[in-house]
C-alpha positions in Angstrom: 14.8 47.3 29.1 15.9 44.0 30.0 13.1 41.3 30.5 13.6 38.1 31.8 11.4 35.3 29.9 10.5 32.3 32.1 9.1 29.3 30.1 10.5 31.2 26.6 10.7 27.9 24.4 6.4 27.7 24.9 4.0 28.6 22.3 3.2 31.6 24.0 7.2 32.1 25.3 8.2 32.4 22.0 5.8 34.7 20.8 6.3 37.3 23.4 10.3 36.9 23.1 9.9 38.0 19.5 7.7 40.8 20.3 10.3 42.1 23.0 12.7 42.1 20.2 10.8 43.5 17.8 10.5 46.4 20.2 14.2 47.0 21.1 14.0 45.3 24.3 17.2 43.1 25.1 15.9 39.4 26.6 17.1 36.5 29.0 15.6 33.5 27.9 14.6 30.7 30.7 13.5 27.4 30.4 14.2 23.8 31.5 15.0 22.6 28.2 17.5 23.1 25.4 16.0 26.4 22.9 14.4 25.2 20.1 13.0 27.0 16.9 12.6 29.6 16.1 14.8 31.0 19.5 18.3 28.8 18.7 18.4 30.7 15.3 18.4 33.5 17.5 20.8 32.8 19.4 23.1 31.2 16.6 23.0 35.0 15.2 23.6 36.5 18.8 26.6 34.7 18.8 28.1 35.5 15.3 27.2 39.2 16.3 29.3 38.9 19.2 32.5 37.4 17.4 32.0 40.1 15.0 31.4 42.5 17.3 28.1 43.9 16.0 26.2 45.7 18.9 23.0 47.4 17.1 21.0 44.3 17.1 18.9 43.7 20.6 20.5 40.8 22.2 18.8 37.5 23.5 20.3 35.1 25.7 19.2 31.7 27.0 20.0 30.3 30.2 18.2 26.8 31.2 17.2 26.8 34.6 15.2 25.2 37.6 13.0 27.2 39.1 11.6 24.9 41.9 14.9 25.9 43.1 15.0 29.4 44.5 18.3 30.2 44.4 18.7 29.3 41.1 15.6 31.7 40.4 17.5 34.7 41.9 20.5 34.0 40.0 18.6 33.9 36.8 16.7 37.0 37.4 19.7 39.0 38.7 19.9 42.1 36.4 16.9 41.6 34.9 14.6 45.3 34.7 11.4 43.2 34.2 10.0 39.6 34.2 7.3 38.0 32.4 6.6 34.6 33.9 5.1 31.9 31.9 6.8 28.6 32.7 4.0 26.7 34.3 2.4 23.1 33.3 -0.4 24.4 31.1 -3.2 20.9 32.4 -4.5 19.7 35.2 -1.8 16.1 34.4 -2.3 13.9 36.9 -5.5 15.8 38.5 -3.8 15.3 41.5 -0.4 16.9 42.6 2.0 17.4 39.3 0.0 20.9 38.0 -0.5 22.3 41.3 2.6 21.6 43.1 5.1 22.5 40.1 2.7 25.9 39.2 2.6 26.7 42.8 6.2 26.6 43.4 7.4 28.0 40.6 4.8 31.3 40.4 6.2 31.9 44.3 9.9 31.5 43.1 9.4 34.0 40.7 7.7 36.5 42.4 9.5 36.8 45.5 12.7 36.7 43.8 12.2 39.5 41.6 11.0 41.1 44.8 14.2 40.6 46.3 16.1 41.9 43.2 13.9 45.3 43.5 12.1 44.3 39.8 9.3 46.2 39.7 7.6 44.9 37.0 6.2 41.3 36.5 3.7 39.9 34.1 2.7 36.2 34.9 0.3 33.8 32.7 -2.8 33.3 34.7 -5.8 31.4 32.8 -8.9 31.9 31.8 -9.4 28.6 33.8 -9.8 30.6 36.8 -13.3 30.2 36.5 -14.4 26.5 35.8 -14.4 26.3 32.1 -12.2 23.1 30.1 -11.1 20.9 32.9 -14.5 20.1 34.2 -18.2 19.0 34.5 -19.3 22.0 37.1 -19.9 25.4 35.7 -20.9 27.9 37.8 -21.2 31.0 35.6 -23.7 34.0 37.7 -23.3 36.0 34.3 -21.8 36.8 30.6 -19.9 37.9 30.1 -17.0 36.8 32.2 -15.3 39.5 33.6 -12.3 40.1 36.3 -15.3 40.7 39.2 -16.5 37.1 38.2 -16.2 34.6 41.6 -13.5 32.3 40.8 -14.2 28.6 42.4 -12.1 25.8 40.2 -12.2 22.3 41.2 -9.3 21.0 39.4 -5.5 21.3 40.1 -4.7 23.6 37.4 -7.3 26.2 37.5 -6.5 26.5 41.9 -2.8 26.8 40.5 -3.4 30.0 38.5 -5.8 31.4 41.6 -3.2 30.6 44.0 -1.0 32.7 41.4 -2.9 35.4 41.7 -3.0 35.3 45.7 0.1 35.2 45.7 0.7 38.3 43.6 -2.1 40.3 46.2 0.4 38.8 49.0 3.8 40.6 47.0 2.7 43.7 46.7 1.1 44.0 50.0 5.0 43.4 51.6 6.7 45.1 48.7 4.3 48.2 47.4 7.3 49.2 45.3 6.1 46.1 42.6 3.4 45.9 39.8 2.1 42.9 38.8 -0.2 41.6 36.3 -2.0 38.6 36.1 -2.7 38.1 32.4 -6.3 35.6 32.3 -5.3 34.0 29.1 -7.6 32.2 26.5 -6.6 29.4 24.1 -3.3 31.0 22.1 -3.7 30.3 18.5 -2.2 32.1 15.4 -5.4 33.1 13.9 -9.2 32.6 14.7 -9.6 30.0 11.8 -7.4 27.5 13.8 -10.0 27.5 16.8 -12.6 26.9 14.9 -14.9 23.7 14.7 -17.6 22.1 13.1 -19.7 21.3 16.0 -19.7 24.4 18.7 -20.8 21.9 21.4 -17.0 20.7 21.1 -16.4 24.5 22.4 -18.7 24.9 24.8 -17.2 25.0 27.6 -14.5 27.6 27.1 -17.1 29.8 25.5 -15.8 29.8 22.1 -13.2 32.1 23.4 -9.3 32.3 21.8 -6.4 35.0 21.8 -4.4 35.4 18.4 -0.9 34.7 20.0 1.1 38.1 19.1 -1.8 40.5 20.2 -1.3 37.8 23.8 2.2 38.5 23.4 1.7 42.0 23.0 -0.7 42.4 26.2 2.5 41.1 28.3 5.1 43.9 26.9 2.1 46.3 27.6 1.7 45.1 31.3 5.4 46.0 31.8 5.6 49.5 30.3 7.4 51.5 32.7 5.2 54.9 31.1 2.0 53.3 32.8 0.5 55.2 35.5 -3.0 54.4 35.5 -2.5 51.0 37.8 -0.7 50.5 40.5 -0.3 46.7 42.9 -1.7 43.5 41.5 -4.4 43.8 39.1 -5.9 40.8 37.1 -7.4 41.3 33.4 -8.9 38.8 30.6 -7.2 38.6 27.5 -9.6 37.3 25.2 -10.5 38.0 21.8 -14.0 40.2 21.5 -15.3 37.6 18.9 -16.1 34.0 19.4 -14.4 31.0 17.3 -18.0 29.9 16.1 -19.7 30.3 13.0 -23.2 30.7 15.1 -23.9 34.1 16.7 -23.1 34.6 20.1 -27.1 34.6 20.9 -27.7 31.3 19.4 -25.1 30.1 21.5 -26.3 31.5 24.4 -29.5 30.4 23.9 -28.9 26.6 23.3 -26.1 26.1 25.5 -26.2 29.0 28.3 -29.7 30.0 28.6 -29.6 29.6 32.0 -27.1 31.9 32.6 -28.2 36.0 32.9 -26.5 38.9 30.8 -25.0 41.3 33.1 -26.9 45.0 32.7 -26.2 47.2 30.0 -24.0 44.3 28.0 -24.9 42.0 25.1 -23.9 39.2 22.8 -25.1 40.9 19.6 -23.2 39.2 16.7 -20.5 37.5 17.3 -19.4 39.1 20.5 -17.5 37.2 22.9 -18.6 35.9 26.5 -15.5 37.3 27.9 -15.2 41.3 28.9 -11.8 42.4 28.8 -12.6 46.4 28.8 -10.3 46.4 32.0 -7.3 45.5 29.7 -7.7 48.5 26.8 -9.0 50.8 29.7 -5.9 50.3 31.7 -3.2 48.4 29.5 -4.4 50.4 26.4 -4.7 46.5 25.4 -6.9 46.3 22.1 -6.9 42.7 20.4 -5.7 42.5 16.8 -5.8 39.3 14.5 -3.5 39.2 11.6 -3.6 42.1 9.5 -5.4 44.4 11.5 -3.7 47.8 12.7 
């Protein structure tokens, strides 16, 4: 399969171009800037391969592109079997027009060109930020833990632009039925729980301690685009979040001091160190489970 990378030189980018690699996949890289590490290596051996003629290798080629410009979108996505969009600005910026208008743009380009290519497939970033978590004072949680059914009411530019994402996704497949789409809910991307952990949990409050080791994100993205799937159909959303918290306090003692205000939904807990994210939607229909280094 060929799968077009938007935003591949990112943290998370890079991470899910390596997976598709690793898994035989053949990739178009596509960013704004020149590739960096660990992708221009990649491409410095792509290149040797071709004078040389070696063809067993799965190739990866980078193309930098705008895609506030649509027509430049459908060029790059042209032959592409698959997308998974993540170029995006990843704050709220300004908190006034540069998060918005460039993710806004850019998550339309995307989608409706790979529409008009016939792709079938997309996986975009969306953000835990959905629900009013970093970017601001206002929390409105109804219950823990957070799952895809959870209202979704941000008051910042970058958390609307993820939302508007996801509308727009609802609005693709209504007018092409023909496409799947998933909206990936990302947490903070780290390469191992250690690295979100801090001293003082009030510093994490408000993202409920939540992370997502970056090759099991990665890996959630190749699974979304998995041509064998045939237990979704449309635009679907899910959480990907680790089921553990980045705190050294259990999950009740969190709950407790920070959160007491806010109910458990029936039937769940936060025994141990459970998270305050649900994500049983991705392993029920992604067969996504979360892994941190070393687990199989």
């Amino acid at each position: 399969m060929k799968i077009a990378i938007t935003g591949c030189n990112g943290s998370v980018g890079t991470r899910v171009v390596l997976a598709a690699l690793a898994q035989g996949h053949a990739v178009r890289g596509l960013d704004t800037v020149p590739c960096s590490e660990p992708l221009a290596g990649l491409l410095l051996h792509a290149a040797k391969d071709e004078g040389s003629r070696v063809t067993t290798k799965p190739t990866f080629e980078f193309h930098i592109v705008d895609l506030a410009d649509f027509e430049a979108t459908l060029a790059a996505l042209e032959g592409a079997d698959a997308v998974v969009h993540l170029a995006a600005v990843s704050t709220p910026a300004d908190y006034k027009a540069v998060a918005h208008n460039t993710n806004v743009v850019l998550s339309w380009n995307v989608l409706r060109a790979a529409a008009e290519l016939g792709i079938t497939r997309v996986a975009q970033a969306s953000s835990v930020n959905v629900i009013p978590l970093v970017w601001t004072d206002r929390h409105d949680f109804e219950y823990f833990p957070l799952d895809e059914e959870h209202p979704c009411r941000p008051d910042e530019p970058y958390g609307l632009s993820k939302v508007i994402g996801e509308l727009q996704a609802d609005t693709i497949v209504r007018r092409f039925p023909f496409m799947r789409i998933a909206s990936l809910r990302l947490s903070w991307s780290l390469s191992s729980r250690e690295d979100a952990l801090r001293d003082d949990p009030m510093r994490r409050r408000s993202d409920l301690w939540g992370y997502v080791q970056e090759d099991s994100a990665a890996e959630a993205f190749l699974l979304a685009l998995a041509d064998d799937n045939v237990k979704w159909s449309g635009h679907e959303r899910f959480f990907i979040v680790a089921p553990d918290t980045s705190a050294n306090e259990d999950s009740e003692e969190l709950w407790q001091t920070y959160w007491r205000h806010v109910p458990l939904k029936e039937g769940k807990d936060l025994s141990g160190k459970k998270g305050f994210f649900d994500c049983s939607k991705a392993e029920r229909l992604l067969g996504w489970v979360h892994k941190n280094p070393g687990e199989k």
